[in-house]
mmJSON file of the N, C-alpha and C atoms, coordinates in Angstrom:
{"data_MODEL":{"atom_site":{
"group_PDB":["ATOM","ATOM","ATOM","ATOM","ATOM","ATOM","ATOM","ATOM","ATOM","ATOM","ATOM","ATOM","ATOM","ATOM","ATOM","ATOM","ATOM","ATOM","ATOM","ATOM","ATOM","ATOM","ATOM","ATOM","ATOM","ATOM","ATOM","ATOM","ATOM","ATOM","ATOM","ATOM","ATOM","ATOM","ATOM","ATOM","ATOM","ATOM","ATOM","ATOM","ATOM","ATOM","ATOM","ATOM","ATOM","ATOM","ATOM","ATOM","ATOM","ATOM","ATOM","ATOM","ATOM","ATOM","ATOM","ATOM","ATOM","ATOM","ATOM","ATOM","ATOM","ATOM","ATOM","ATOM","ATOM","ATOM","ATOM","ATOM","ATOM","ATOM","ATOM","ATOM","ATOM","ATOM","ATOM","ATOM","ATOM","ATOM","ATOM","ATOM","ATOM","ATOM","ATOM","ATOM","ATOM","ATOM","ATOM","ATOM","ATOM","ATOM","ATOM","ATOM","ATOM","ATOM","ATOM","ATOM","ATOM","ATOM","ATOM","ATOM","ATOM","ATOM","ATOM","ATOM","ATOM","ATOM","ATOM","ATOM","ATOM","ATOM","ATOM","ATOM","ATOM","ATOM","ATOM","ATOM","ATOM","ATOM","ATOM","ATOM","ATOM","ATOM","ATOM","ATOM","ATOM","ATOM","ATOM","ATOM","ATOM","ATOM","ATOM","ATOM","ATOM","ATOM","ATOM","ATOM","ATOM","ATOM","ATOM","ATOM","ATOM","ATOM","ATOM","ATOM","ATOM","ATOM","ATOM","ATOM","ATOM","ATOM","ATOM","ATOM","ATOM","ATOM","ATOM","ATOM","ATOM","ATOM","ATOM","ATOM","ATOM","ATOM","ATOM","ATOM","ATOM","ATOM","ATOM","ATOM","ATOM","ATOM","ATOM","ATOM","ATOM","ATOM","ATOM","ATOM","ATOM","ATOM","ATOM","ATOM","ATOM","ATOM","ATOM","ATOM","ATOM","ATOM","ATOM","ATOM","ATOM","ATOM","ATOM","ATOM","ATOM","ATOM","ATOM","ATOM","ATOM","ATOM"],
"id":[1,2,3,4,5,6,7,8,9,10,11,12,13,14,15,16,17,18,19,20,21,22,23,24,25,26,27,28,29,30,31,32,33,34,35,36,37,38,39,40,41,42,43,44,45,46,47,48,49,50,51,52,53,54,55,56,57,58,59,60,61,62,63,64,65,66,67,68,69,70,71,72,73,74,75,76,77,78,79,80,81,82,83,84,85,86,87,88,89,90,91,92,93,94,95,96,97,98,99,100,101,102,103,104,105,106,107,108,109,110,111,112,113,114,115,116,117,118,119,120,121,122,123,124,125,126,127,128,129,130,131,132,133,134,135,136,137,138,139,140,141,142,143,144,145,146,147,148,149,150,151,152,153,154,155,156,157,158,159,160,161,162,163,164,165,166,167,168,169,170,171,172,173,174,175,176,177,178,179,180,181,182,183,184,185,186,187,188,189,190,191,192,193,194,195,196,197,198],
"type_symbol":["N","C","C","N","C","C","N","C","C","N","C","C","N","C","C","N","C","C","N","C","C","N","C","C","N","C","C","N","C","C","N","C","C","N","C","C","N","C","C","N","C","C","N","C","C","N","C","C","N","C","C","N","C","C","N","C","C","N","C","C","N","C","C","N","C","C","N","C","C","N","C","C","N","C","C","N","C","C","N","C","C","N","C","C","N","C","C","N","C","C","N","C","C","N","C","C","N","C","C","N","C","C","N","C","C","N","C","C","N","C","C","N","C","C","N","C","C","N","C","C","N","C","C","N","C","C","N","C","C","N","C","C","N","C","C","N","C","C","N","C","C","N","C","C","N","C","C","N","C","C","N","C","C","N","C","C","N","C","C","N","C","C","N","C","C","N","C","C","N","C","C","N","C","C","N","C","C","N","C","C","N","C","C","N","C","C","N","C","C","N","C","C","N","C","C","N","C","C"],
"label_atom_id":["N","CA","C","N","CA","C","N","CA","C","N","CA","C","N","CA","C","N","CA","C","N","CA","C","N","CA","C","N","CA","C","N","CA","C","N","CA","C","N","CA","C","N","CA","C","N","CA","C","N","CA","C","N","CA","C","N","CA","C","N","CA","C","N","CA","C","N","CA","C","N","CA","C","N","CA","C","N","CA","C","N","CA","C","N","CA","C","N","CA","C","N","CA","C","N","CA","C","N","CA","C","N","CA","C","N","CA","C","N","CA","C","N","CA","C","N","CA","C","N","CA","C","N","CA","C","N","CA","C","N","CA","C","N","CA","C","N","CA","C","N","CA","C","N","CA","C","N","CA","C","N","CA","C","N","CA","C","N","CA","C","N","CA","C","N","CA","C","N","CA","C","N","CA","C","N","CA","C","N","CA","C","N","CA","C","N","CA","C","N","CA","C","N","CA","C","N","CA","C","N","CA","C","N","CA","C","N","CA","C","N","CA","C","N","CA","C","N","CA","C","N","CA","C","N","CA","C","N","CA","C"],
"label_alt_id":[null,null,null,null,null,null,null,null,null,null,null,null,null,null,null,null,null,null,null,null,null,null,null,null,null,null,null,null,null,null,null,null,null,null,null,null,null,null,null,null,null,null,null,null,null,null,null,null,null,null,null,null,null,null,null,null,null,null,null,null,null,null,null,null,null,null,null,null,null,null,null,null,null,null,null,null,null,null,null,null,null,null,null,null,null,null,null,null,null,null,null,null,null,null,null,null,null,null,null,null,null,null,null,null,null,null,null,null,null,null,null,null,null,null,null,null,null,null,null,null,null,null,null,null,null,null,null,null,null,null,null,null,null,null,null,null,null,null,null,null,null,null,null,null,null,null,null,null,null,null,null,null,null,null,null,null,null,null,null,null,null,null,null,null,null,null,null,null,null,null,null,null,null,null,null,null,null,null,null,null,null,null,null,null,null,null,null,null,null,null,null,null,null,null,null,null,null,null],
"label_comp_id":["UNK","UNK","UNK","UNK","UNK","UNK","UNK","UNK","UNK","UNK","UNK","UNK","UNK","UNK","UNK","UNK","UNK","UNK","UNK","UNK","UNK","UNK","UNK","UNK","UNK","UNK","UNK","UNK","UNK","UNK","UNK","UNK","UNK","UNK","UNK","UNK","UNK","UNK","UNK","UNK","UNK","UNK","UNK","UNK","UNK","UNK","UNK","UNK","UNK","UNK","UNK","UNK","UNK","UNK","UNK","UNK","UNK","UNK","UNK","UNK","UNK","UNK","UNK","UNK","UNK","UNK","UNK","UNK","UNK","UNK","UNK","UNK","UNK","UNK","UNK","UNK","UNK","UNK","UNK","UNK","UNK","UNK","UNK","UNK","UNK","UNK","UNK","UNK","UNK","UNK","UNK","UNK","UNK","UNK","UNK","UNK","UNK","UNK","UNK","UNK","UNK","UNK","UNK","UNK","UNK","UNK","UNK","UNK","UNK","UNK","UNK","UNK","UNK","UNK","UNK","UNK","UNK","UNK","UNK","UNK","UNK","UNK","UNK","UNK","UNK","UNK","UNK","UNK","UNK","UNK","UNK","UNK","UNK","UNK","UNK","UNK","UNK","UNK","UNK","UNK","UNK","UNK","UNK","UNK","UNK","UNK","UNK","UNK","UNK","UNK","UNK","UNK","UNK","UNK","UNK","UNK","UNK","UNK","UNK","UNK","UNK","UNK","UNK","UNK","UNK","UNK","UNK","UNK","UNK","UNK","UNK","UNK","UNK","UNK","UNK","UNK","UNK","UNK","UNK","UNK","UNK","UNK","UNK","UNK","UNK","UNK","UNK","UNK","UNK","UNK","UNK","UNK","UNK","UNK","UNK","UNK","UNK","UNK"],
"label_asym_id":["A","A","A","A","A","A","A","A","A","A","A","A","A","A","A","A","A","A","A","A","A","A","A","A","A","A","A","A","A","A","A","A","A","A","A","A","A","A","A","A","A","A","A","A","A","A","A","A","A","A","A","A","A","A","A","A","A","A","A","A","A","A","A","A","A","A","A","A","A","A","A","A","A","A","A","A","A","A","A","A","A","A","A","A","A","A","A","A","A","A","A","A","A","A","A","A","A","A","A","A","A","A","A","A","A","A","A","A","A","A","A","A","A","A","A","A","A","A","A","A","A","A","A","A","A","A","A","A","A","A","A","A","A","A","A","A","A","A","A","A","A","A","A","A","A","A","A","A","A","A","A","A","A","A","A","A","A","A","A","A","A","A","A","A","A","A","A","A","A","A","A","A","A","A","A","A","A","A","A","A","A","A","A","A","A","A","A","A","A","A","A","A","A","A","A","A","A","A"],
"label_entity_id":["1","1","1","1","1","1","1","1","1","1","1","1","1","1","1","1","1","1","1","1","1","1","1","1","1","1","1","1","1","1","1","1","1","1","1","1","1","1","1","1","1","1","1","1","1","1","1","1","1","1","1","1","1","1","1","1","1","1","1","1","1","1","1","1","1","1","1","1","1","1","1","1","1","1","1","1","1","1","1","1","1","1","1","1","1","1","1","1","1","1","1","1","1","1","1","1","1","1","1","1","1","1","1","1","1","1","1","1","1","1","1","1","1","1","1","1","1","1","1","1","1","1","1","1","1","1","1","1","1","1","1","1","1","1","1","1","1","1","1","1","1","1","1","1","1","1","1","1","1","1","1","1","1","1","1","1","1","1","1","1","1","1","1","1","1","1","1","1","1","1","1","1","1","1","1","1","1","1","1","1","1","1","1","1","1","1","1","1","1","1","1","1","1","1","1","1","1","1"],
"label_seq_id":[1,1,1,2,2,2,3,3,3,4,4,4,5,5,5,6,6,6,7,7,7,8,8,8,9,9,9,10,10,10,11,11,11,12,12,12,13,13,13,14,14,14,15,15,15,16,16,16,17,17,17,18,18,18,19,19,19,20,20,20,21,21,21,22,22,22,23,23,23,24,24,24,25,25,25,26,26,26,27,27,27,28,28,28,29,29,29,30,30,30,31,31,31,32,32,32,33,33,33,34,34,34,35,35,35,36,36,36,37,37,37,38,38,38,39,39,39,40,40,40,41,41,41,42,42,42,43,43,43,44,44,44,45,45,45,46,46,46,47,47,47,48,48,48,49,49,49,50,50,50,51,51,51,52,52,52,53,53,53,54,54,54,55,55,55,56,56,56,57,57,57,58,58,58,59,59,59,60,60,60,61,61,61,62,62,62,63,63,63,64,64,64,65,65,65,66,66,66],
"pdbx_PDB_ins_code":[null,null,null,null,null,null,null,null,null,null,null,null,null,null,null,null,null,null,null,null,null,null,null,null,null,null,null,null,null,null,null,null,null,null,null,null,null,null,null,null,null,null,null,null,null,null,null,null,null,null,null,null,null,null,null,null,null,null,null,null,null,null,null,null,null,null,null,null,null,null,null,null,null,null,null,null,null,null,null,null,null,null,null,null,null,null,null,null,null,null,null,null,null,null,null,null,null,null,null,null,null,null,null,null,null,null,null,null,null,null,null,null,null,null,null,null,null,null,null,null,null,null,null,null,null,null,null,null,null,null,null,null,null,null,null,null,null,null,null,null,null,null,null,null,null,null,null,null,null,null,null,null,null,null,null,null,null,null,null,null,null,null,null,null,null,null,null,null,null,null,null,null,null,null,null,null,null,null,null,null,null,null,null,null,null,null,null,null,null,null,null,null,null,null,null,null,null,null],
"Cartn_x":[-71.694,-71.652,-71.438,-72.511,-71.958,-71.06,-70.545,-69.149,-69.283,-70.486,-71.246,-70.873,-71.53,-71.129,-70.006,-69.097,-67.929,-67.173,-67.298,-66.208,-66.82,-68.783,-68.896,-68.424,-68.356,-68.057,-66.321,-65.697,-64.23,-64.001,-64.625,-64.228,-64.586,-66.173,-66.547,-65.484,-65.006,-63.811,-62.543,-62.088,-61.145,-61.561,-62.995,-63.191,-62.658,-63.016,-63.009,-63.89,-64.171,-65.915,-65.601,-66.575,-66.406,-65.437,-65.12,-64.278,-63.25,-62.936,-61.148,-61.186,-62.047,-62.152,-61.604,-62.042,-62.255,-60.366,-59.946,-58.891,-57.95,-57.926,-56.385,-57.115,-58.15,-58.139,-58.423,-59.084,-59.005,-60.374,-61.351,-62.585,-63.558,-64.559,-65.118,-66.582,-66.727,-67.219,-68.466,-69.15,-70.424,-70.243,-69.759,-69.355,-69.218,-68.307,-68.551,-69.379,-70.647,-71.548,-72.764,-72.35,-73.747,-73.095,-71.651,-71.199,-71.896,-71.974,-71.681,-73.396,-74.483,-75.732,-76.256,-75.652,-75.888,-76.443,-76.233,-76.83,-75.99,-74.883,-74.009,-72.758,-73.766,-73.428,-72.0,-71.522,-70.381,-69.576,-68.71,-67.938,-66.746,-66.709,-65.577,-63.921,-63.401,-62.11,-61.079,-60.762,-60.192,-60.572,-61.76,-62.625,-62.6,-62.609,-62.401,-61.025,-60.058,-58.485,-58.335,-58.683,-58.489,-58.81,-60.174,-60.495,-60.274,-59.58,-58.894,-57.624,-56.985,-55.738,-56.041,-56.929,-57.019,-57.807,-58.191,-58.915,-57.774,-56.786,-56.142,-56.915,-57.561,-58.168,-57.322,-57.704,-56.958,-58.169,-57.586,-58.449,-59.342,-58.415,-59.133,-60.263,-60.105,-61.321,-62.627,-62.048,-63.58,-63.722,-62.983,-63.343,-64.503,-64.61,-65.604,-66.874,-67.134,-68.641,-69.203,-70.307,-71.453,-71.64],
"Cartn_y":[-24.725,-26.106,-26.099,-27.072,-26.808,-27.839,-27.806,-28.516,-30.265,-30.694,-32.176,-32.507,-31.863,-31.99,-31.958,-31.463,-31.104,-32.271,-33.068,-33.798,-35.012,-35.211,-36.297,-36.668,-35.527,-35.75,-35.742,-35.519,-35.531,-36.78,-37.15,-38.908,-39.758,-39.707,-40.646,-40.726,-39.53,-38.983,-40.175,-39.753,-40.579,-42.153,-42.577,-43.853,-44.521,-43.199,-44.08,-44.093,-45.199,-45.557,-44.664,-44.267,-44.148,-44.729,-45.564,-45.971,-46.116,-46.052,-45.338,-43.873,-42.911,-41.789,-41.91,-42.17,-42.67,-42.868,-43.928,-44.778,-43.625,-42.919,-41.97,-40.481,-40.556,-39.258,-38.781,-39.866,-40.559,-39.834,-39.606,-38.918,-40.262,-40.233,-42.064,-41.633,-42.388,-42.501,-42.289,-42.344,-41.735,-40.349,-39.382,-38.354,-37.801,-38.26,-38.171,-38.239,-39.345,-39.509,-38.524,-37.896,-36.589,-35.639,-35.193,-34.446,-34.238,-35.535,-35.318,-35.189,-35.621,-35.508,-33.892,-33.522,-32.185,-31.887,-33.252,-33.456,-32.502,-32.524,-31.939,-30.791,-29.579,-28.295,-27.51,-27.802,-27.219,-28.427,-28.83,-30.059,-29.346,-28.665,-27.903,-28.038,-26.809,-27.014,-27.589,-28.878,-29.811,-30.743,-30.94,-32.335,-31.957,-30.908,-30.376,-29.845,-29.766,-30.123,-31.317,-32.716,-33.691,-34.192,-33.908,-34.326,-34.145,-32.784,-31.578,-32.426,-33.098,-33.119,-34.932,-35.482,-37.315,-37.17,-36.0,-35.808,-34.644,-34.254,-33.331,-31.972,-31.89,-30.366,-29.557,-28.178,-26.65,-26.201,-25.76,-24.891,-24.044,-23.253,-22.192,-22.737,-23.779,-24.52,-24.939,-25.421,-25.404,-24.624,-23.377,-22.039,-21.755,-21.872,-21.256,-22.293,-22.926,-23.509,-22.244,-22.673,-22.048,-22.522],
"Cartn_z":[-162.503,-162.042,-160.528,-160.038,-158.022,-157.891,-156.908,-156.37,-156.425,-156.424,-156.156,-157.599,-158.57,-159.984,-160.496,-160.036,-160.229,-159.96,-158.736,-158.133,-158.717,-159.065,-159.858,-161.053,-161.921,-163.254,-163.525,-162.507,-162.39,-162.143,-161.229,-160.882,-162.211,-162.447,-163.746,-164.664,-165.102,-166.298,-166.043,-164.846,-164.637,-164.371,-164.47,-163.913,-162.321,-161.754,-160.288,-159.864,-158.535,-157.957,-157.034,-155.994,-155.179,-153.92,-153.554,-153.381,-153.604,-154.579,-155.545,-154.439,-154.898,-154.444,-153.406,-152.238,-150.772,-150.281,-151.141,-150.849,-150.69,-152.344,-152.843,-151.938,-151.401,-150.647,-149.263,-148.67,-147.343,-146.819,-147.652,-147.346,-147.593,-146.544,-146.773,-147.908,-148.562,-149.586,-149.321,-147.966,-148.211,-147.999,-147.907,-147.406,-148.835,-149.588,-151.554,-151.84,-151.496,-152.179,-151.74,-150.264,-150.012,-150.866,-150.804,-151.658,-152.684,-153.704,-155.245,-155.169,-154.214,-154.295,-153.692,-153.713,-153.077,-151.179,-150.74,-149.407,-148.259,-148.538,-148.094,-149.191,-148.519,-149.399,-148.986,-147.874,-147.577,-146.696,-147.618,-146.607,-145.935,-145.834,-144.95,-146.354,-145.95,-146.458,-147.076,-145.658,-145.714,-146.945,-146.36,-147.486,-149.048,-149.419,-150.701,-150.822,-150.095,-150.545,-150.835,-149.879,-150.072,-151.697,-151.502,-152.938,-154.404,-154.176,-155.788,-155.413,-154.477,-154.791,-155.806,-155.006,-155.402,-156.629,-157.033,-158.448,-159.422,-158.909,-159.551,-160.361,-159.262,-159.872,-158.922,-159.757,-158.794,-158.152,-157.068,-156.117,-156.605,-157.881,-158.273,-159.033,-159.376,-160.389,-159.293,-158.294,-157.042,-156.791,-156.623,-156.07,-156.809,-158.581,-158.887,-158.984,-158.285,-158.682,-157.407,-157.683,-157.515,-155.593],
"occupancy":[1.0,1.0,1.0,1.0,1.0,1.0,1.0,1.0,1.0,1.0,1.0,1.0,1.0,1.0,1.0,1.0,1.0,1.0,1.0,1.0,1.0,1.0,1.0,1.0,1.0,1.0,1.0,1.0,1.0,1.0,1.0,1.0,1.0,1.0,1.0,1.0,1.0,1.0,1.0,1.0,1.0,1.0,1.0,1.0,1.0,1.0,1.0,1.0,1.0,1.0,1.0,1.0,1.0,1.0,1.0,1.0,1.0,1.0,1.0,1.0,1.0,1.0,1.0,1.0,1.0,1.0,1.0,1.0,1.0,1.0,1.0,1.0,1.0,1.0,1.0,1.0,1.0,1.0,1.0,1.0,1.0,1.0,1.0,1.0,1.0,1.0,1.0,1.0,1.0,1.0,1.0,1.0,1.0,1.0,1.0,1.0,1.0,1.0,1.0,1.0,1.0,1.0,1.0,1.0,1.0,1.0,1.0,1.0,1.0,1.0,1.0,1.0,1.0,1.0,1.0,1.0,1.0,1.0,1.0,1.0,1.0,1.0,1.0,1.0,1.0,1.0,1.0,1.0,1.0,1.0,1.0,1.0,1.0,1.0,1.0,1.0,1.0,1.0,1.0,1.0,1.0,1.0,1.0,1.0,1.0,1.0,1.0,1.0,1.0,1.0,1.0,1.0,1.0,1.0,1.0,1.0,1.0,1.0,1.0,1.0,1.0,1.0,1.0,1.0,1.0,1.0,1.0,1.0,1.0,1.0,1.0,1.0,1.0,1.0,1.0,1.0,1.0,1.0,1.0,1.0,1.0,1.0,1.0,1.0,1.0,1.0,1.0,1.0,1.0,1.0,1.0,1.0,1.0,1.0,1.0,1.0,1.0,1.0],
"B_iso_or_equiv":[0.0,0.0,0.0,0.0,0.0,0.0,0.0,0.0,0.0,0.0,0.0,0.0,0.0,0.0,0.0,0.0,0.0,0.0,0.0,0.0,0.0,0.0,0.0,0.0,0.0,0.0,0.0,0.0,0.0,0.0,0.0,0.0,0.0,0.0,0.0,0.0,0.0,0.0,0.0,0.0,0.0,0.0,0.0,0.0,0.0,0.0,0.0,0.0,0.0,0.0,0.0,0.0,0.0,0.0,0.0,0.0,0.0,0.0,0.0,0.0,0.0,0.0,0.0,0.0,0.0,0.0,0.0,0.0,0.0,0.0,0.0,0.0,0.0,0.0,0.0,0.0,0.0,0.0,0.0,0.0,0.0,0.0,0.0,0.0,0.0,0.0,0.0,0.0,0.0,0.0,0.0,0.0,0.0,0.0,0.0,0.0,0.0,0.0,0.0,0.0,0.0,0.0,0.0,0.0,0.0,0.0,0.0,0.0,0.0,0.0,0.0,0.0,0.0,0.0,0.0,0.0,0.0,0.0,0.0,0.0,0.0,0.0,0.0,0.0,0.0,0.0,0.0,0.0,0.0,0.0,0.0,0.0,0.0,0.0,0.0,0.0,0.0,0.0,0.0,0.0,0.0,0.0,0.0,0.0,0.0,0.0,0.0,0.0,0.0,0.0,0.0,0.0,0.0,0.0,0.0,0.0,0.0,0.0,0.0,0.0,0.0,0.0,0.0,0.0,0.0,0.0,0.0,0.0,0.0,0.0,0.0,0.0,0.0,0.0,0.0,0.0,0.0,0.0,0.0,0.0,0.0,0.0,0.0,0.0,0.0,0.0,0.0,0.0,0.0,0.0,0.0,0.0,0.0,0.0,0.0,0.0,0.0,0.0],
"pdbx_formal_charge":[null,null,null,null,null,null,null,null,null,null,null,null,null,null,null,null,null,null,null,null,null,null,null,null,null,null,null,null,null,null,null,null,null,null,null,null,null,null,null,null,null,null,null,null,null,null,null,null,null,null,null,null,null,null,null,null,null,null,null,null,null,null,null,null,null,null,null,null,null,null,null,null,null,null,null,null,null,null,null,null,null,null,null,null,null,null,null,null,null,null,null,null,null,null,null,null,null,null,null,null,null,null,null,null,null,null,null,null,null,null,null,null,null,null,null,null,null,null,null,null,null,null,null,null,null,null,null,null,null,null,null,null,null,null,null,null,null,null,null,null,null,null,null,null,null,null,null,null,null,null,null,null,null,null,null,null,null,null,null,null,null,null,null,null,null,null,null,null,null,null,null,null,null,null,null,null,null,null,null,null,null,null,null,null,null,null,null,null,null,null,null,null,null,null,null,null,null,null],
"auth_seq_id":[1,1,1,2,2,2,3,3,3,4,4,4,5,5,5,6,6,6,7,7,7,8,8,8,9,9,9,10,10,10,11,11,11,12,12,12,13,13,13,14,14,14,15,15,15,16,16,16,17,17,17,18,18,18,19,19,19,20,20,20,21,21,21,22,22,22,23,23,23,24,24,24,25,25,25,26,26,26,27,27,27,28,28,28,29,29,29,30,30,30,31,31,31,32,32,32,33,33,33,34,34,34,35,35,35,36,36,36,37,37,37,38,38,38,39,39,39,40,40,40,41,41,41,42,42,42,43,43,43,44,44,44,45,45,45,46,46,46,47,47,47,48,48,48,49,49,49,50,50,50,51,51,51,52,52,52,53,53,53,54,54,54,55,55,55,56,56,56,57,57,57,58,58,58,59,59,59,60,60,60,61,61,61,62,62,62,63,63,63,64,64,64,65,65,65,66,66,66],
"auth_comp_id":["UNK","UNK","UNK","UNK","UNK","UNK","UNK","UNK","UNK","UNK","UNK","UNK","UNK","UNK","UNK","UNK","UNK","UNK","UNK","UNK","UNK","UNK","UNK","UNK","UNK","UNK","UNK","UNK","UNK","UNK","UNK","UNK","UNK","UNK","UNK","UNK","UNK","UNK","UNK","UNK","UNK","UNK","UNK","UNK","UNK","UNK","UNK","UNK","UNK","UNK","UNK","UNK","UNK","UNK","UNK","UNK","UNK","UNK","UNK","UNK","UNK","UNK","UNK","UNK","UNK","UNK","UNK","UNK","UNK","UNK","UNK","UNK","UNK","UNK","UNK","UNK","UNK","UNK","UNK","UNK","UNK","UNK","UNK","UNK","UNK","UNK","UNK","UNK","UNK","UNK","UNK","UNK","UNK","UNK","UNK","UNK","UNK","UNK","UNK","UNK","UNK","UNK","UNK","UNK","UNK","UNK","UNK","UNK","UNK","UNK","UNK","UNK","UNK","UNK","UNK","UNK","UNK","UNK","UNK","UNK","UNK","UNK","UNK","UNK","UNK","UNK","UNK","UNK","UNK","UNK","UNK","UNK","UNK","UNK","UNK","UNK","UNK","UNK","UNK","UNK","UNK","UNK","UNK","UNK","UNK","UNK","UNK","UNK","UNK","UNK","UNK","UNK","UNK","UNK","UNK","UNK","UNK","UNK","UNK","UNK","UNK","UNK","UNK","UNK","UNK","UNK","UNK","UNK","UNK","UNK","UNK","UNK","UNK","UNK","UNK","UNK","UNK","UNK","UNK","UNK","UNK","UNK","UNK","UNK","UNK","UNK","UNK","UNK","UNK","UNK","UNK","UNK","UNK","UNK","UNK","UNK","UNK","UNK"],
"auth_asym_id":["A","A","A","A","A","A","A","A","A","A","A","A","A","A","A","A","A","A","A","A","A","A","A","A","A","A","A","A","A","A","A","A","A","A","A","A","A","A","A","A","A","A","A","A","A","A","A","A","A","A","A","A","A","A","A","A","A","A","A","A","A","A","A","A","A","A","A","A","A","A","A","A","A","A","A","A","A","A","A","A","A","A","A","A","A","A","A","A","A","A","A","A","A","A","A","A","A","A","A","A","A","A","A","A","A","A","A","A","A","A","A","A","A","A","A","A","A","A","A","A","A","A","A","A","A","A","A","A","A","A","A","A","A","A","A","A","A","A","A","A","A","A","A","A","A","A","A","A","A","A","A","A","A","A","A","A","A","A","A","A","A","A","A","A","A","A","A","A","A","A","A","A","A","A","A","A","A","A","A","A","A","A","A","A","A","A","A","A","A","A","A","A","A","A","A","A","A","A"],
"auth_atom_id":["N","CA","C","N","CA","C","N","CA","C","N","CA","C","N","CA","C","N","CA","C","N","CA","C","N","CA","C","N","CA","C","N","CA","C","N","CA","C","N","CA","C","N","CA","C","N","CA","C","N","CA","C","N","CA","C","N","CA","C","N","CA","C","N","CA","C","N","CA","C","N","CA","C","N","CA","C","N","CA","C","N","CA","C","N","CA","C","N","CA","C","N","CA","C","N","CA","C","N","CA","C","N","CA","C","N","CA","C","N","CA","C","N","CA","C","N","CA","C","N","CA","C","N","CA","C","N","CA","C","N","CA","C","N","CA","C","N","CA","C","N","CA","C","N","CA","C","N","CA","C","N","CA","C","N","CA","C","N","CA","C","N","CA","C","N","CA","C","N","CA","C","N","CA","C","N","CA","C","N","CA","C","N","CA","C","N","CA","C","N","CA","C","N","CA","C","N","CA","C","N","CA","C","N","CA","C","N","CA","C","N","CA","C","N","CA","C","N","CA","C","N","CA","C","N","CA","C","N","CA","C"],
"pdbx_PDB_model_num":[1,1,1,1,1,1,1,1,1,1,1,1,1,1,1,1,1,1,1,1,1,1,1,1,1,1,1,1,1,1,1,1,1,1,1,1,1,1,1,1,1,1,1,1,1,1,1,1,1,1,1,1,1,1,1,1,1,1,1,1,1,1,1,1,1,1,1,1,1,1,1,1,1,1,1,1,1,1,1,1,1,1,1,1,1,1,1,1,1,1,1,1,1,1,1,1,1,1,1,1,1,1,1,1,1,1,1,1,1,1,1,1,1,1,1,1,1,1,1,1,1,1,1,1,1,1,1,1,1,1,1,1,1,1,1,1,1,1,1,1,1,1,1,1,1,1,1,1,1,1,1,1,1,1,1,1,1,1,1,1,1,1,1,1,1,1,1,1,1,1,1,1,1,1,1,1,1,1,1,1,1,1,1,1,1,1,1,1,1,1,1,1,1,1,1,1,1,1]
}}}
């Protein structure tokens, strides 16, 4: 699973919009949305701490996508 998939199907699960996303993780929602579209393949570090923490995933669980 790549990382876009990952953070989409984590959010849907929990039922947040994009914007939920955005709010509890302070990453702006189009920036999620190249994410979760694969537009943007490496968001740097930060942006994927932010987001495992406002989605409660582990590192080690993004570590392994693809």
């Amino acid at each position: 699973m790549k990382l876009g998939e990952l953070i989409s199907l984590s959010r849907e699960l929990k039922k947040m919009s994009l914007r939920d996303l955005e709010e509890k993780s302070g990453v702006s929602n189009a920036l999620i949305s190249q994410i979760e579209t694969g537009k943007v393949k490496n968001p740097g570090f930060r942006t994927v701490c932010k987001l495992a923490v406002a989605l409660n995933l582990g590192l080690k669980r993004l570590a392994a996508t693809e």
